[in-house]
C-alpha positions in Angstrom: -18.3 -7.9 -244.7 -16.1 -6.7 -241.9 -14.2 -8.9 -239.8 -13.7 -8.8 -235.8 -12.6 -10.6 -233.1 -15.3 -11.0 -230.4 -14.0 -12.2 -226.4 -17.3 -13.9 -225.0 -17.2 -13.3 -221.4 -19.7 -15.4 -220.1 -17.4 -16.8 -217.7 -15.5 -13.9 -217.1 -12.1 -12.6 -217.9 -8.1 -13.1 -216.9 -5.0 -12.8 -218.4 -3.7 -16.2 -218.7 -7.2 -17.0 -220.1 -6.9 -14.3 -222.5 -3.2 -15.1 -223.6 -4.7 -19.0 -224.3 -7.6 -18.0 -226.4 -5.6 -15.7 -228.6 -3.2 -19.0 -228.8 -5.8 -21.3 -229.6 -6.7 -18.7 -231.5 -4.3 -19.3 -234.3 -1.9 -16.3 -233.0 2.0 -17.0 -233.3 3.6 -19.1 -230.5 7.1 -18.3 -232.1 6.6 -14.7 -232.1 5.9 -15.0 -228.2 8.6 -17.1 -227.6 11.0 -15.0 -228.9 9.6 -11.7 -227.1 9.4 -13.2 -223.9 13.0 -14.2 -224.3 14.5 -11.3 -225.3 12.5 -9.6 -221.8 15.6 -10.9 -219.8 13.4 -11.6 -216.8 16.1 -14.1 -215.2 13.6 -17.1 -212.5 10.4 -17.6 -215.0 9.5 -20.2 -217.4 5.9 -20.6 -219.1 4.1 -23.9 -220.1 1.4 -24.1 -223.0 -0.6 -27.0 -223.4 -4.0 -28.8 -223.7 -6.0 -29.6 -221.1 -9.8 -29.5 -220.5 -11.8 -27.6 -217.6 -15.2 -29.7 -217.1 -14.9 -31.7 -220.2 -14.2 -28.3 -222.6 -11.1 -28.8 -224.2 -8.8 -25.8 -224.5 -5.7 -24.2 -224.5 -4.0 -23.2 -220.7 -1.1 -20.7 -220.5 0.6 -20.8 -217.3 3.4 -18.7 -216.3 6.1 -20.5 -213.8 8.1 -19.0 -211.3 11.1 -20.8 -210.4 12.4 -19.8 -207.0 8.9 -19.7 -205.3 5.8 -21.4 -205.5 3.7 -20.0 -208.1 0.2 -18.1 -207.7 -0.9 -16.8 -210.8 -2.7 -13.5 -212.0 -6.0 -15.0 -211.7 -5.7 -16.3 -208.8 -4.1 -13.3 -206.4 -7.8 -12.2 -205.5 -8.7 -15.6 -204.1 -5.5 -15.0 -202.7 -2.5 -16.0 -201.1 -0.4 -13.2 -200.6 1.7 -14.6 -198.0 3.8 -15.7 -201.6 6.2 -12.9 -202.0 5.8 -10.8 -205.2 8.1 -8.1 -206.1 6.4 -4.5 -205.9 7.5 -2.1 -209.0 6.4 1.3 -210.2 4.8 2.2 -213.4 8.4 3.2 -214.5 9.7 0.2 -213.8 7.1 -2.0 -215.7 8.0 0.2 -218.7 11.7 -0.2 -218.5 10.9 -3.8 -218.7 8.6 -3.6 -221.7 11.2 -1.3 -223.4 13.8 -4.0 -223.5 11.5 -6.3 -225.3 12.2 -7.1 -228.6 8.5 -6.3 -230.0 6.8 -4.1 -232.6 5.7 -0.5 -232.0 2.0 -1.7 -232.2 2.6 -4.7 -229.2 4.7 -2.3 -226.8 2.6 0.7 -227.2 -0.6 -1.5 -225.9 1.0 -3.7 -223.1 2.1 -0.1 -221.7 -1.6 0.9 -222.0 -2.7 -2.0 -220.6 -0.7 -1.5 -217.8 -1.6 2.3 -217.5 -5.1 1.3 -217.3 -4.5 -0.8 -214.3 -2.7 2.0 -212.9 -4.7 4.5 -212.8 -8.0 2.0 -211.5 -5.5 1.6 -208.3 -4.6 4.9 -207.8 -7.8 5.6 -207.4 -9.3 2.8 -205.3 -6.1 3.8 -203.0 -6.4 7.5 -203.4 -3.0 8.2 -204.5 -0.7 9.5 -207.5 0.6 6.8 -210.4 3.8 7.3 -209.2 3.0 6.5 -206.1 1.4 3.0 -207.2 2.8 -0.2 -206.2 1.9 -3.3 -208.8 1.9 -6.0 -205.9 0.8 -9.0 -208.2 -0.2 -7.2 -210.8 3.4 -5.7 -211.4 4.8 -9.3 -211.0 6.5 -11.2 -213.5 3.7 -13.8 -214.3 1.9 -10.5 -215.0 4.0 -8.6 -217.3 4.5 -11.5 -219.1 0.5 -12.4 -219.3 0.2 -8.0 -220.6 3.2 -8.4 -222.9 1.8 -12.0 -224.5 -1.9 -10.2 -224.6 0.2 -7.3 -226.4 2.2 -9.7 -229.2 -0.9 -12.2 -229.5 -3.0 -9.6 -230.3 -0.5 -7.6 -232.7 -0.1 -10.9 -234.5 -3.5 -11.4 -235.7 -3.5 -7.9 -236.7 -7.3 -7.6 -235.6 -8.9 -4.0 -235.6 -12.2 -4.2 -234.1 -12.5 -6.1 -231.1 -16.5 -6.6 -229.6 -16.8 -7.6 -226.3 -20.8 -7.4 -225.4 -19.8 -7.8 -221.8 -18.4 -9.6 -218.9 -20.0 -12.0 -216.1 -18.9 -11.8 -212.8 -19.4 -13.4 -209.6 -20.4 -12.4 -206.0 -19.2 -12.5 -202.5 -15.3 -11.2 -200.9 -12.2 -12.0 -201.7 -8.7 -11.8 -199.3 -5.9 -9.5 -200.7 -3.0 -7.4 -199.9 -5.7 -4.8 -198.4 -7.9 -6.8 -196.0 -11.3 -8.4 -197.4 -12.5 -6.8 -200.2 -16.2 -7.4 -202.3 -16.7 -8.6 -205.7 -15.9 -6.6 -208.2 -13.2 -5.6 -206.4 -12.3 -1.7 -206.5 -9.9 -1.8 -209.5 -12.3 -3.9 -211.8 -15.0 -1.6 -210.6 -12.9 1.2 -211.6 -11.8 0.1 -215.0 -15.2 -1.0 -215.5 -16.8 2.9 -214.9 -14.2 4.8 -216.6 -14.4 2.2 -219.9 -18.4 1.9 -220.2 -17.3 -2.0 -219.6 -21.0 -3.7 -219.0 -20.5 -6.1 -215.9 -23.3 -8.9 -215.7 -23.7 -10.6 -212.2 -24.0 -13.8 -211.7 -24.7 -16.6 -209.2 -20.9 -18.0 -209.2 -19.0 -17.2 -205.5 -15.6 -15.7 -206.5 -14.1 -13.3 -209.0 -14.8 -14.0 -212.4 -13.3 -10.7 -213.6 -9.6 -9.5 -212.4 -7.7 -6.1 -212.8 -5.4 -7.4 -215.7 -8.5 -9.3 -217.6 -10.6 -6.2 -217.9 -8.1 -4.0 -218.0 -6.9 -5.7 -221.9 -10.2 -5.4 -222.7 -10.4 -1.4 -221.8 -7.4 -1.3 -224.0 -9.1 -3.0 -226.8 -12.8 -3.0 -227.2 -14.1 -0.8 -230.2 -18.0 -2.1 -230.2 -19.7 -3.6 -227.1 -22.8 -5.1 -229.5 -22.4 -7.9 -231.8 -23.7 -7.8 -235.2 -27.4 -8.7 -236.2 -26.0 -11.4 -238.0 -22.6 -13.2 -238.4 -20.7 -16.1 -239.3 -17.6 -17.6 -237.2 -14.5 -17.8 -239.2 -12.1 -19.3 -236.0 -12.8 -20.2 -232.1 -9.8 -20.2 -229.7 -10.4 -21.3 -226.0 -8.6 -20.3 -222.9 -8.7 -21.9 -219.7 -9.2 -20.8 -216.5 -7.1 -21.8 -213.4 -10.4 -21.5 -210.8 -12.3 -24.1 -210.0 -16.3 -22.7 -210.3 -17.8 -25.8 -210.1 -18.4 -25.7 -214.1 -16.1 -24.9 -217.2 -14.0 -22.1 -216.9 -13.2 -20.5 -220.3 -12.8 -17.2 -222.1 -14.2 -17.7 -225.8 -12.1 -15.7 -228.6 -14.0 -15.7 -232.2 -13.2 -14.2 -235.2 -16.3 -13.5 -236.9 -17.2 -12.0 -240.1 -21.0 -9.5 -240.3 -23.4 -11.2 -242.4 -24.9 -8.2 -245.0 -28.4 -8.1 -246.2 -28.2 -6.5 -249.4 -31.1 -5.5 -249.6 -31.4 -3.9 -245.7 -32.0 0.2 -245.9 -30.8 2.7 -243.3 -31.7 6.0 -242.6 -28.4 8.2 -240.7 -29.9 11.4 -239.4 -27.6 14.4 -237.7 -28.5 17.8 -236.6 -25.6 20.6 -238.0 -25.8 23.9 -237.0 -21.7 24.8 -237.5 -20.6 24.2 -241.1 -20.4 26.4 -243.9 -23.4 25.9 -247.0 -19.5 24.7 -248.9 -18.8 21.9 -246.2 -22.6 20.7 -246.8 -22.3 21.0 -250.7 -19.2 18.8 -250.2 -20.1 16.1 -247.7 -23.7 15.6 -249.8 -20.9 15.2 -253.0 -19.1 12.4 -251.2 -21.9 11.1 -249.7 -23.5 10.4 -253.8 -20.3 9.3 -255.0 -19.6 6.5 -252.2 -22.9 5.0 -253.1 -25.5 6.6 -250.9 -28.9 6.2 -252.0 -30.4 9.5 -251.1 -29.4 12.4 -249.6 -31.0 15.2 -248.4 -31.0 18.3 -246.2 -33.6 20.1 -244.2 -33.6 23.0 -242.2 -34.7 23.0 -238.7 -34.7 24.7 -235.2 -32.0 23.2 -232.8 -31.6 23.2 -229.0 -31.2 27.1 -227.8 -33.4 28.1 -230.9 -30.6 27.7 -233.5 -31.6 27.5 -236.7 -29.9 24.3 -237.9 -30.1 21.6 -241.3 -31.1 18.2 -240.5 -29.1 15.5 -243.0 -30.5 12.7 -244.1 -28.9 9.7 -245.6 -30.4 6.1 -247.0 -27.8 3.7 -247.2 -27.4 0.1 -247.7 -26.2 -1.6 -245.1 -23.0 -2.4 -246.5 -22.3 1.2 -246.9 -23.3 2.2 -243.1 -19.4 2.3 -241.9 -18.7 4.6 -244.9 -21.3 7.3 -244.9 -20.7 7.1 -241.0 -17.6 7.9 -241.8 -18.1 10.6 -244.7 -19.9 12.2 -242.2 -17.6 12.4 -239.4 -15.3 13.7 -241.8 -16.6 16.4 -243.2 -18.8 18.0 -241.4 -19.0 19.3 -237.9 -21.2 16.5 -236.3 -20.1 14.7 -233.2 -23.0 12.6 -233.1 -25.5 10.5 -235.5 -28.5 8.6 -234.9 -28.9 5.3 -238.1 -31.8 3.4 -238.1 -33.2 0.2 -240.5 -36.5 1.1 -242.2 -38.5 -1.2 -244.6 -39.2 -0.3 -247.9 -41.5 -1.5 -250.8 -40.6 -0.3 -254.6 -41.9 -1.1 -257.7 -40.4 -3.5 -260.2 -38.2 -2.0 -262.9 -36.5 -2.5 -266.1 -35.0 -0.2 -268.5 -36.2 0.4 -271.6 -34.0 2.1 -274.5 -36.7 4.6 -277.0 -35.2 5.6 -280.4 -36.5 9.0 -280.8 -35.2 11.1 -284.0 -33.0 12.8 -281.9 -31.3 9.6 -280.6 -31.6 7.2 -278.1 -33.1 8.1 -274.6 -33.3 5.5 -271.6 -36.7 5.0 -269.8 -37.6 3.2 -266.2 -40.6 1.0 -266.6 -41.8 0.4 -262.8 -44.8 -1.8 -262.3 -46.8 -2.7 -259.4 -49.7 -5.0 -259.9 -51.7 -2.5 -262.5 -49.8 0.2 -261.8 -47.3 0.8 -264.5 -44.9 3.8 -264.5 -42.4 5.3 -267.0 -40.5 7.6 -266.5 -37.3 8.6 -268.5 -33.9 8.7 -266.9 -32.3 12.4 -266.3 -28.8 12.1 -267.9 -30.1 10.3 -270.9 -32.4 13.3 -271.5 -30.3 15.5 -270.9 -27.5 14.5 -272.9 -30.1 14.3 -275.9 -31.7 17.3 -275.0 -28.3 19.6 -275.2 -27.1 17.4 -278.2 -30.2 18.9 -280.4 -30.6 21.8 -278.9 -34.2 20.8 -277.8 -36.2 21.6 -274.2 -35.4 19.0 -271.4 -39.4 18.9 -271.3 -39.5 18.0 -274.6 -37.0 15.6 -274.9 -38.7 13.9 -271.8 -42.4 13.9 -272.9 -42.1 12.2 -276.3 -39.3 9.6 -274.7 -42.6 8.6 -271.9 -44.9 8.7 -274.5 -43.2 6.5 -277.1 -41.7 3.9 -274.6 -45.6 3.4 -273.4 -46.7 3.2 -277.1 -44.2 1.1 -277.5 -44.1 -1.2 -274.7 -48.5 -2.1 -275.3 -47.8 -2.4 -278.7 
């Protein structure tokens, strides 16, 4: 089993909501405290507590800002920008993330984080990223909603993040530039450049802002969930809008649920590595517990003559051969697909022959009954006494047939 943590976002994304759910979550509250301190951003103070949204209880982050009334992150699309915000470059953001006293891992992603946001407004305003101006975004209830997504997420040490899309709503919203639709240009922005799916829905406001989207461009590995899977922990973050229902961002850690006894087939075209890279990757493909492998030659786009690779797998396995693959050849590209099989039952059967022991499959199928002697048993008799692998073979079938109707 592989374990990931999955952000629902039925109702949409934000940073405080995000920065609640990894919270709830289970992720270190200490930890956070004592990053956010050591930020020595002088007028903010935070408050974490329960509350519900709708009757769903949950966990609300809220960033305070002492020497002017607060409007937070998710909120500054709605949005009252006659609250003043300070307006900082990239550089300056950095500055503030380099005094932090964080790991590698959590400064290296809030800086993404906030280079992804970045580079969606340069664009919308058709200008360099040193020419960008963080109006909410680069203010202090922001940084510290990025660096707390940075730490949270650092904390629980998670890997693969899914995130299988995000809902959004409809209509305008007022900000800094004039009236603007839903998505606004920044999400819309994130949202092309990341492959981020955006599903509309029938709720009036935004549902999905810059700093929301932009953590999950910084962290989403897989945008499908698995087949099957089993949830390990929930955390729930609340919303500040009011949508006329719960407002919540769902965080999961979940665990894929393996059938055993589920077959793939992982198919690649390869047309640029040696006959020795083949050799190897069908070596490491047998040894990390493939169940087949196989090449064929074939004609690729441009007439090239090419060898197709063909892999059965378990389903357990799939990562690994994936990643076998990957590795060692020159593919940049696979297609996998589940197939249904039907085999025969099967037990082994051990022949004493004079020349020693030999192992035979018996495989049965209604009135169908099979045997057929296993290849390294033979063989290992067979070079032992100096004897034909044919021979060796034929009396092994015929005397594990004699004696299994015995």
């Amino acid at each position: 089993m592989s374990e990931y943590l999955f952000l629902d976002g039925s109702c949409g994304i934000s940073g405080d909501m995000m920065v609640a759910a990894l919270l709830d979550l289970g992720a270190n509250e200490a930890k956070l405290n004592s990053v956010l301190k050591s930020l020595r951003l002088d007028g903010f103070d935070y408050q974490i507590a329960k509350k519900n949204s709708y009757s769903i209880s949950g966990c609300d982050f809220n960033v305070l800002l002492h020497q002017k009334e607060h409007v937070h992150e998710e909120e500054y699309h709605e949005h009252h920008h006659e609250h003043h915000h300070e307006h900082r470059h990239l550089s300056d953001v950095y500055d503030i993330i380099d005094k932090g006293e964080m790991t590698s891992t959590a400064r290296d992603l809030a800086k993404k984080i906030f280079l992804i946001v970045a580079e969606a407004e340069a664009k919308a305003h058709g200008c360099s990223l040193d020419e960008v101006h963080f109006h909410e975004v680069g203010a202090i209830d922001s940084i510290v909603d990025i660096i707390a997504i940075a730490v949270l997420i650092d904390d629980l040490a998670v890997n693969q993040v899914i995130v299988n899309g995000l809902c959004e709503g409809k209509g305008f919203v007022e900000c800094q530039h004039g009236r603007l639709p839903v998505p606004v240009p920044a999400v819309v922005n994130i949202a092309q450049k990341y492959g981020i799916i955006l599903h509309p829905s029938e709720t009036n406001g935004e549902m999905v802002t810059p700093t929301g989207i932009a953590a999950v461009a910084a962290l989403k590995t897989i945008d499908k969930l698995p087949s099957a899977y089993k949830i390990i922990k929930t955390g729930i973050g609340l919303g500040k809008r009011d949508f006329g229902r719960a407002n919540f961002l769902r965080a999961m850690i979940i665990d894929d649920v393996v059938d055993d006894d589920q077959v793939y087939i992982i198919e690649t075209n390869i047309d640029d590595s040696t006959s020795e890279e083949l050799g190897l990757t069908m070596e490491k493909l047998m040894s990390a517990g493939a169940r087949d492998v196989h090449f064929e030659p074939c004609f690729m786009k441009k007439n090239r003559p090419a060898f197709l690779l063909r892999v059965v797998t378990s389903a357990k396995s799939l990562s690994k051969m994936e990643e076998i693959i990957f590795s060692y050849t020159s593919t940049i590209g696979l297609r996998k697909y589940p197939v249904e099989r039907r085999c025969m039952e099967r037990k082994i059967l051990n022949v004493t022959l004079p020349y020693g022991v030999v192992e035979v499959k018996k495989c049965w199928l209604g009135n169908i009954v099979k045997y057929n002697p296993e290849y390294e048993s033979v063989k290992k008799i067979a070079e032992l006494s100096n004897l034909s692998f044919r021979k060796v073979f034929d009396e092994a079938r015929m005397m594990a047939e004699k004696a299994d109707n015995a």
